[in-house]
Backbone as a printed PyTorch tensor [residue, N CA C, xyz], in Angstrom:
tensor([[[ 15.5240, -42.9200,  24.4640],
         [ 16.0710, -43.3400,  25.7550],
         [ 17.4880, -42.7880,  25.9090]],

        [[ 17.8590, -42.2070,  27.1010],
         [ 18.5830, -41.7350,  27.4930],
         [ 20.3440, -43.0300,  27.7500]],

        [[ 21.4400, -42.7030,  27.1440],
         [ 22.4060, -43.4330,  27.9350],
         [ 22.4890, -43.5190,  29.5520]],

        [[ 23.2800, -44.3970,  29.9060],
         [ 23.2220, -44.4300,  31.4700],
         [ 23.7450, -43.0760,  31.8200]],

        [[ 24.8860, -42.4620,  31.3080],
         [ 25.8840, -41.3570,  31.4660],
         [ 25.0220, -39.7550,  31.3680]],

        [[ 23.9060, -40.2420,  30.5410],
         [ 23.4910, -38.8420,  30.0340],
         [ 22.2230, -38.4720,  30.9900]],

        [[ 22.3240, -37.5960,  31.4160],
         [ 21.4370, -36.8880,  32.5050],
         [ 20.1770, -36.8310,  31.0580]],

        [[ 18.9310, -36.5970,  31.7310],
         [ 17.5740, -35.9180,  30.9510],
         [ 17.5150, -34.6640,  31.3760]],

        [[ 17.4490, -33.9510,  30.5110],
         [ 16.6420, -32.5920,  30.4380],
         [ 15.5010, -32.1150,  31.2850]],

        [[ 16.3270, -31.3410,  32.1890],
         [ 15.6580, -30.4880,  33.3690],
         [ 16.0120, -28.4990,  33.1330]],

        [[ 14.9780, -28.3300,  33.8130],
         [ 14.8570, -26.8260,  33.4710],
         [ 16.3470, -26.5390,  34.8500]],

        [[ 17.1130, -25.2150,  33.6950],
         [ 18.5010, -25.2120,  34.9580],
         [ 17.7730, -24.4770,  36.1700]],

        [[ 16.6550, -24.1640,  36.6260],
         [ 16.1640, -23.6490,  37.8980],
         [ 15.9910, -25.2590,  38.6370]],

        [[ 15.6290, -26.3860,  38.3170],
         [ 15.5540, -27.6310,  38.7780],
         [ 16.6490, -28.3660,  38.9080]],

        [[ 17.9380, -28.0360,  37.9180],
         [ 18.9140, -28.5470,  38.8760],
         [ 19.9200, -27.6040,  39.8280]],

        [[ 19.7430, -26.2210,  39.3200],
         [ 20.4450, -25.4310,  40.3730],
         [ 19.5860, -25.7240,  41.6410]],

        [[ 18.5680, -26.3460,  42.4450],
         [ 17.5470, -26.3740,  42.9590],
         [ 17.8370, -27.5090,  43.7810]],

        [[ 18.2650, -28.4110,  42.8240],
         [ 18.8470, -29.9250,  43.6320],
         [ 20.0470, -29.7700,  43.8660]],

        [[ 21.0760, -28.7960,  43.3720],
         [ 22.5250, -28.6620,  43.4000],
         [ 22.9770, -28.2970,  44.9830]],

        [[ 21.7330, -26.9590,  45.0490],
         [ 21.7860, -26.1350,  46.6700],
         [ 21.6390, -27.8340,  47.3320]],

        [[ 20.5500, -28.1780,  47.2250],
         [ 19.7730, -28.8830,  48.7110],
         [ 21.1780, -29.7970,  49.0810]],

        [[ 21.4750, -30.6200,  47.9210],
         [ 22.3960, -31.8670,  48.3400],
         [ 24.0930, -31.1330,  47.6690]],

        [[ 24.2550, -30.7290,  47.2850],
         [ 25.7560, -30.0670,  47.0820],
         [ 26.5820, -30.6120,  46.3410]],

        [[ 25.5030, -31.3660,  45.2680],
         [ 26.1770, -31.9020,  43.9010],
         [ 25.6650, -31.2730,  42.4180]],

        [[ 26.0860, -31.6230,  41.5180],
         [ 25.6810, -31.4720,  40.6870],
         [ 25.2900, -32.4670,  40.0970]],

        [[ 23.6350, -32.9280,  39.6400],
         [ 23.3130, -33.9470,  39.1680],
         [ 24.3110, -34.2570,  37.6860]],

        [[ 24.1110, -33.3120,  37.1670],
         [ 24.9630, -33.6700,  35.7600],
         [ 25.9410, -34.3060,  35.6100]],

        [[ 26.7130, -33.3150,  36.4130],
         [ 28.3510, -33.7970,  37.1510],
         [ 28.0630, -35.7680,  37.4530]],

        [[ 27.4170, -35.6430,  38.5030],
         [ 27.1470, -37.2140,  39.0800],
         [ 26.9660, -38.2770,  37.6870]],

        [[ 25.7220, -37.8490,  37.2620],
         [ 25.6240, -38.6850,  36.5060],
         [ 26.3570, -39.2560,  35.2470]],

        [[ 27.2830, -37.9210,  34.8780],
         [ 28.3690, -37.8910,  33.8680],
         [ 29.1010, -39.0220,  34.2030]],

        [[ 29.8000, -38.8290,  35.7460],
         [ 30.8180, -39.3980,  35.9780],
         [ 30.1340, -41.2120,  36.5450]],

        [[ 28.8620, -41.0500,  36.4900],
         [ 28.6600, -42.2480,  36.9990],
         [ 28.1370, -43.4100,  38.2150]],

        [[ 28.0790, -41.7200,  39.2270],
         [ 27.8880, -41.8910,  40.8110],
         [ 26.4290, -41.2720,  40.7690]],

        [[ 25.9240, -42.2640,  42.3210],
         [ 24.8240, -41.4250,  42.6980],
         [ 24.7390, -40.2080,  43.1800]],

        [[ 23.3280, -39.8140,  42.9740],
         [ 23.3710, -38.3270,  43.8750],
         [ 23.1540, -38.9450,  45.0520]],

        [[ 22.6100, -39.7850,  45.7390],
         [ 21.9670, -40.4090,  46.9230],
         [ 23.4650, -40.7400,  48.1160]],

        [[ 23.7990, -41.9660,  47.5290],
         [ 25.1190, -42.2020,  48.2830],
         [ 26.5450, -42.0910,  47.7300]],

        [[ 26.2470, -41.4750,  46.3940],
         [ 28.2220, -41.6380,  46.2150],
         [ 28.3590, -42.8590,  45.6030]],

        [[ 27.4170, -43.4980,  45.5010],
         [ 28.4640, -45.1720,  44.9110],
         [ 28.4500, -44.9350,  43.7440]],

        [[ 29.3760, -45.9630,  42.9910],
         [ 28.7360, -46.3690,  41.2120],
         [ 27.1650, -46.4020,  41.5630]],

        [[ 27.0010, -46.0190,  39.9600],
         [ 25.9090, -46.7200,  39.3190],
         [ 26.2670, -46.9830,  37.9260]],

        [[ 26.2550, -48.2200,  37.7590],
         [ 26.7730, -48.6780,  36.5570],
         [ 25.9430, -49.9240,  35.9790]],

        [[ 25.4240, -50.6690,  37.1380],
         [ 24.3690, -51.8930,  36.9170],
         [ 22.9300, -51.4030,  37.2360]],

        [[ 21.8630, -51.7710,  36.6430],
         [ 20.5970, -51.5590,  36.3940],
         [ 20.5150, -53.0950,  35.8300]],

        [[ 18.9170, -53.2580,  37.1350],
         [ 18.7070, -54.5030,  36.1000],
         [ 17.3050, -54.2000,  35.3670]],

        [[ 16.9840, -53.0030,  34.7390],
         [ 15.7970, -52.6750,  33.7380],
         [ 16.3130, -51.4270,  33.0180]],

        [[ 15.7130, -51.5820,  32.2380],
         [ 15.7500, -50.3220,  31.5900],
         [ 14.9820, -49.0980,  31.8420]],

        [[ 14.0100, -49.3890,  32.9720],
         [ 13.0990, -48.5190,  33.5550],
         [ 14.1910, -48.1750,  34.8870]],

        [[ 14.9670, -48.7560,  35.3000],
         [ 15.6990, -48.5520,  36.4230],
         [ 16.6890, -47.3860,  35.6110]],

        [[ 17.2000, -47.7640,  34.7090],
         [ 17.8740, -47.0700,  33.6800],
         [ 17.7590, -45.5590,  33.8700]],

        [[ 16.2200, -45.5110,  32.7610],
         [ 15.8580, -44.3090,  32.3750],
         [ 15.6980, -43.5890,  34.0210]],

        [[ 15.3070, -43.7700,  34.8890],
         [ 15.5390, -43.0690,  36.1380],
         [ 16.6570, -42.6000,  37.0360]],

        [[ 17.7610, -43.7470,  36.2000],
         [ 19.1310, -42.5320,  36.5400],
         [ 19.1460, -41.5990,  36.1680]],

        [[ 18.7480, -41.4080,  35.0030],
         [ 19.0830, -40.3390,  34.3100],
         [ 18.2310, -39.4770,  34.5890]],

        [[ 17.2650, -39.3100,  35.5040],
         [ 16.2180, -38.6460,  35.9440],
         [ 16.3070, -38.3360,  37.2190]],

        [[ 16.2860, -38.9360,  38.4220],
         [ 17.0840, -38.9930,  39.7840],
         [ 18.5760, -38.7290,  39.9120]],

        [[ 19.1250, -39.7400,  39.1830],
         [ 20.7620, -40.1630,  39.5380],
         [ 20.9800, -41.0690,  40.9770]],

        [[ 20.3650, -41.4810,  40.6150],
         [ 20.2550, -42.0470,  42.0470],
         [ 20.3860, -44.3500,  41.7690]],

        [[ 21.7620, -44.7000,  42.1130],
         [ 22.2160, -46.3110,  41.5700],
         [ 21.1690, -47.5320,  41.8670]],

        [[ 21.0480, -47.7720,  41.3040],
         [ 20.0380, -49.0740,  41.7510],
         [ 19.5930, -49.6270,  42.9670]],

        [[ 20.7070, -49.4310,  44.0530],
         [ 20.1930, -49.9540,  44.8610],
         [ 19.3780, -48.4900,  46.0250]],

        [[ 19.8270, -47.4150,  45.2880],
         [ 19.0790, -46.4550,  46.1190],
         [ 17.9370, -46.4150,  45.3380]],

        [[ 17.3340, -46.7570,  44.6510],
         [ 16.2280, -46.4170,  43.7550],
         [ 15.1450, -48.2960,  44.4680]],

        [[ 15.9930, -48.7910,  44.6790],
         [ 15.4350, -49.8510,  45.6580],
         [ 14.7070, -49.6510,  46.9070]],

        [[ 16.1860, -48.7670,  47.4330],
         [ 15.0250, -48.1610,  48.9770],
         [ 14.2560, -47.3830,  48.7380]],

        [[ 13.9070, -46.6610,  47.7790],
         [ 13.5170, -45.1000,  47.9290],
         [ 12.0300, -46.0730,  47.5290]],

        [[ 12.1220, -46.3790,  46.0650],
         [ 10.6590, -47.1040,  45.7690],
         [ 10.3310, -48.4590,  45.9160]],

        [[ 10.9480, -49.2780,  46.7140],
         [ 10.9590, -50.0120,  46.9960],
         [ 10.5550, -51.8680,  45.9290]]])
């Protein structure tokens, strides 16, 4: 399992790929802590499945709320 901080392992054609569309760098984001979605923290998760999908999305809890409801 991945730390909250530590991005998972993507091929660099998949994040140069997400970098173009939205004009971040997932790595970057997730390093520092923010979503790729809105910019906020993400720092609270209440699972560890919410968890491991930062580090997969980057995307804070409560955007991972709307998205999958």
């Amino acid at each position: 399992m991945t730390t909250p901080n530590e991005p998972s392992s993507k091929k660099p054609q998949i994040d140069l790929m997400l970098s173009r569309l939205t004009g971040k760098s997932r790595e970057i984001q997730i390093a520092s802590g923010l979503c790729m979605t809105c910019d906020g923290e993400a720092k609270e998760f209440k699972d560890d499945l919410s968890r491991n999908e930062y580090a997969i999305s980057g995307m804070c809890q409560h955007c991972q709320d709307a998205i999958f409801g």
